[in-house]
N, C-alpha and C positions, 0 to 999 in steps of 0.2 A: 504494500500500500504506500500510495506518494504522502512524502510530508506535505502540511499545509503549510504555507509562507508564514512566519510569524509576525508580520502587520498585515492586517486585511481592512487597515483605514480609508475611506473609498468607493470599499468596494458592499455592494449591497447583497446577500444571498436570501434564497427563498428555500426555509425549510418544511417540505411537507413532512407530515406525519411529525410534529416538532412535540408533541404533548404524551411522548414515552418513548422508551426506547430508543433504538438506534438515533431516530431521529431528534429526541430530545438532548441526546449525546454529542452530536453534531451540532443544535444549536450552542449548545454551551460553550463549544469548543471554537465554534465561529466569532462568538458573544468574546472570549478572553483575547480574540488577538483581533477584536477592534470593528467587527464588522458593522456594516447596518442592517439587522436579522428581519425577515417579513416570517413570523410562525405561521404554519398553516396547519389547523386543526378541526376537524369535523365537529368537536363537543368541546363549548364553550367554559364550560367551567375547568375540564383540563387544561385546555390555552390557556386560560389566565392564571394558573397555576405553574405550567411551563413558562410564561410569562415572568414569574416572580421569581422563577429558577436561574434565568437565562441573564433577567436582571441583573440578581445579585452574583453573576459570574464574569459580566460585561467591567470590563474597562471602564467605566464610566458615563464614555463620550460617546458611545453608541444607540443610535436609535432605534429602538425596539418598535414594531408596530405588530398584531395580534390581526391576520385576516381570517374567513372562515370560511372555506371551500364548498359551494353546496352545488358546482359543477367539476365535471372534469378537470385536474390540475391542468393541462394543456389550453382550455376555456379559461380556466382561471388567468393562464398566465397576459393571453391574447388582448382579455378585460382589462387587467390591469398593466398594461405594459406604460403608457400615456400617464 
């Protein structure tokens, strides 16, 4: 597996499935080297949970935003690309 760059100030990722598991793993790990995270989670009380996780593992300066996928991640992404 590649390492991740250790600044990812910048740069913006979209993690679905961010509210367990692998994927919450990955936010966090995104969140400590700086990124700006968009969660993506089917059940909103998990998100804001992973939310508070991702928080308090961020750097600080990172903008955390909480979306809620109720189409296809692909749709998702088309939506919100603008």
């Amino acid at each position: 597996m590649a390492e991740l760059p250790s600044d990812l100030h910048g740069r913006t990722c979209l993690v679905s499935g961010a509210s367990t598991g692998i994927g919450l793993a990955t936010a966090v790990a995104l969140a400590r080297r700086g990124a700006r995270l968009w969660l993506v989670s089917r059940d909103p009380a998990r998100g804001n949970e992973a939310l508070e996780k991702v928080a308090a593992a961020s750097r600080g300066d990172s903008r955390l935003e909480r979306r809620r996928a109720t189409r296809p991640t692909h749709t998702f992404l088309t939506a919100t690309k603008n």
